[in-house]
N, C-alpha and C positions, 0 to 999 in steps of 0.2 A: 504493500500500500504506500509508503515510504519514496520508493522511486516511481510512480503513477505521480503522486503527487508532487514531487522534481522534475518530473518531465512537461508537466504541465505549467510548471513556472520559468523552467528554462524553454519554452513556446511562446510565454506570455511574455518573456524580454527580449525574446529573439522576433518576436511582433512587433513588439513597441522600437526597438532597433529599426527593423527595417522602413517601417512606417516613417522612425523620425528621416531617415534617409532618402526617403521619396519614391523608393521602390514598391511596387507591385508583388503579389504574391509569383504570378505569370513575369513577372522581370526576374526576380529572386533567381525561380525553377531553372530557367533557361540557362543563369550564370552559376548553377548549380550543377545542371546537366540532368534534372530532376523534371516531376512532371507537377503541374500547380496543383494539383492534390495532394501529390507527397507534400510540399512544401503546407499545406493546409495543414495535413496528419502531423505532422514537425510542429506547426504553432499549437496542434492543439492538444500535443502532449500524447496524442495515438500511437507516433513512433520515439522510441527512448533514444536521443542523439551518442554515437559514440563520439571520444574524444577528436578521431582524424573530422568529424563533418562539424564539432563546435570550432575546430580550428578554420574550419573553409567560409562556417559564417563570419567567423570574425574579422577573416582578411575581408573577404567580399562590404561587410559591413562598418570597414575601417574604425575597428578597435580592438581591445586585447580579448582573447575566448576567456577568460575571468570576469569579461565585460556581461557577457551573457548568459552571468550565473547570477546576477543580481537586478534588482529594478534601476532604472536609470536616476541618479540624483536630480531632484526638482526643485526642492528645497534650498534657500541660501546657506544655510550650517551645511547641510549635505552636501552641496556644491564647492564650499572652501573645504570640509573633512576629505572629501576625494581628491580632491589636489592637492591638500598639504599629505595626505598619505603615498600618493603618487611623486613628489619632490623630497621627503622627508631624507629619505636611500640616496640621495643625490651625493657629492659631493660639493663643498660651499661655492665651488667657481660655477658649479652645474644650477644650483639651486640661483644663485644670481641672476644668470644664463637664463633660466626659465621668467623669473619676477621681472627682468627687463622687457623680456618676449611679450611674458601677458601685459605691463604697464605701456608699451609701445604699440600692440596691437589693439586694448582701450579707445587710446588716441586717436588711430587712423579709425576706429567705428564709429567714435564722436564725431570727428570731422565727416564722414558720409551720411549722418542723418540729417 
């Protein structure tokens, strides 16, 4: 019952992934090599993902296959936790690297609105 119920959640984030990405379930399939049903049975937790296909969503779906074991951060405290978790491992010149990136990238999204 255990992994019925993980497969069903690793469906429901590997949905919400795709969707925020703009893909289709019939886009998905095709770059899968799969048929838009499977890719249905996949969201709806019908078939259990082994590790090599969480890896093929995650390339496809440009982020880590750890990405697609949890719900996506929506929240502001969860939005900075995931990124200070994500640069914590860094090293100090890396973690700069990264705070210049996001404070620079800021910038140029304020000046486009």
């Amino acid at each position: 019952m255990k992994d019925k119920k993980f497969s069903v959640q690793v469906g429901n984030y590997i949905a919400e992934r795709r969707k925020k990405a703009g893909l289709s379930q019939p886009e998905l399939a095709d770059r899968l090599g799969v048929t838009p049903e499977t890719i249905s049975r996949m969201e709806s937790g019908k078939i259990t993902l082994n590790v090599e296909r969480i890896r093929e969503f995650a390339e496809i779906l440009q982020c880590e296959p750890s990405d697609l074991l949890r719900p996506i951060p929506t929240e502001e405290p969860e939005i900075l936790t995931s990124i200070s978790n994500l640069v914590k491992p860094l090293h100090e010149k890396q973690q700069k690297f990264i705070r210049d990136l996001i404070y620079e990238t800021c910038q140029l999204l304020k000046k486009m609105q």
